[in-house]
C-alpha positions as CSV (number, residue, x, y, z in Angstrom):
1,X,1.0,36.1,-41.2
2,X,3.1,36.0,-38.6
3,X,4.6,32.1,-37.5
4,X,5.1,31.2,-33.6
5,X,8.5,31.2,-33.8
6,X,8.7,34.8,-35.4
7,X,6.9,35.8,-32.4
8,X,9.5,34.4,-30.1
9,X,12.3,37.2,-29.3
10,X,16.3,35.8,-29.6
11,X,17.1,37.3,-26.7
12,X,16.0,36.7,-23.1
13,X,16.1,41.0,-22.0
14,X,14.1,41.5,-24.9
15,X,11.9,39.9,-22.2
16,X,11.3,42.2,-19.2
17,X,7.8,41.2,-18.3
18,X,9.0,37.4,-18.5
19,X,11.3,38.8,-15.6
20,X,9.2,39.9,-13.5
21,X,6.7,37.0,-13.6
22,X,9.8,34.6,-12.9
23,X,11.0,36.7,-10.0
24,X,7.4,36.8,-8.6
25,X,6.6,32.9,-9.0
26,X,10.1,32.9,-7.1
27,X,9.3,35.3,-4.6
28,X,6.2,32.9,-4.1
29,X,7.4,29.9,-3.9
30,X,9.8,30.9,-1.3
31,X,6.9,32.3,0.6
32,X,5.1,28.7,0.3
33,X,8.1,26.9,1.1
34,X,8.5,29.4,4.4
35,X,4.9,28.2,5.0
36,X,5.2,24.4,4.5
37,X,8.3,24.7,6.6
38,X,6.4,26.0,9.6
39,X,3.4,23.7,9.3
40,X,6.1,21.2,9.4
41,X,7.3,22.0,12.1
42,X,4.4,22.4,14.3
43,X,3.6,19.0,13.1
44,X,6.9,17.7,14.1
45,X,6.4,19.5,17.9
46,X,3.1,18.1,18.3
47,X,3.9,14.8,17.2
48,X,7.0,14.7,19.6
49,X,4.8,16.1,22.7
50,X,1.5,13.4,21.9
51,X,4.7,10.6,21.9
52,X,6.4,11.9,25.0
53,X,2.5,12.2,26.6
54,X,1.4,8.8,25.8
55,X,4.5,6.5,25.1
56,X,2.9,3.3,25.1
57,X,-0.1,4.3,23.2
58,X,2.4,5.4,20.7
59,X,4.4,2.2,20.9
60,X,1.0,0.4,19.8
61,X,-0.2,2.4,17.4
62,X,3.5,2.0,15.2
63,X,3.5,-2.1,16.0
64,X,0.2,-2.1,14.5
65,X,1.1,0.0,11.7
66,X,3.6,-2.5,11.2
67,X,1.8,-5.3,11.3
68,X,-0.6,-3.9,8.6
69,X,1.9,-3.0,6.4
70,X,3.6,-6.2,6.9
71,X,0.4,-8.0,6.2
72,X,-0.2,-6.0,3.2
73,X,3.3,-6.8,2.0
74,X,3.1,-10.2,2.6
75,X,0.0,-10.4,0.5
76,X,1.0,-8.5,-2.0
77,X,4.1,-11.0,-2.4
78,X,1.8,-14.3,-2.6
79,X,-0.5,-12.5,-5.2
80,X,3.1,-13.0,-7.6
């Protein structure tokens, strides 16, 4: 019977399929990463153009983000 570590080659070129499967999870991970990079950027260029659209609105939507983070925070702190 034949152990787990018999099974495992000592050399990595003994390995040709492994190869292949690491160069396509590469190849596809590039493509995602080309993807998420793209999305992010549309993102990014919509953001800028809603800002640049409605300044103040934006203005009040991040002070009141702040202010709830800094209330969360400060609760947070007297919990301690």
């Amino acid at each position: 019977m034949e152990t787990q570590f018999e099974k495992v080659p000592s050399n990595v070129q003994e390995m040709p399929e492994r190869e292949e499967t690491l160069q396509a999870a590469r190849e596809r991970l590039n493509e995602t990463l080309a993807e998420v990079s793209e999305h992010a950027r549309t993102v990014a260029r919509y953001a800028d153009e809603t800002v640049h659209a409605n300044p103040w609105r934006s203005i009040g939507f991040g002070f009141g983000v702040g202010v709830l983070v800094g209330a969360l925070a400060a609760l947070a702190a007297t919990r301690r």
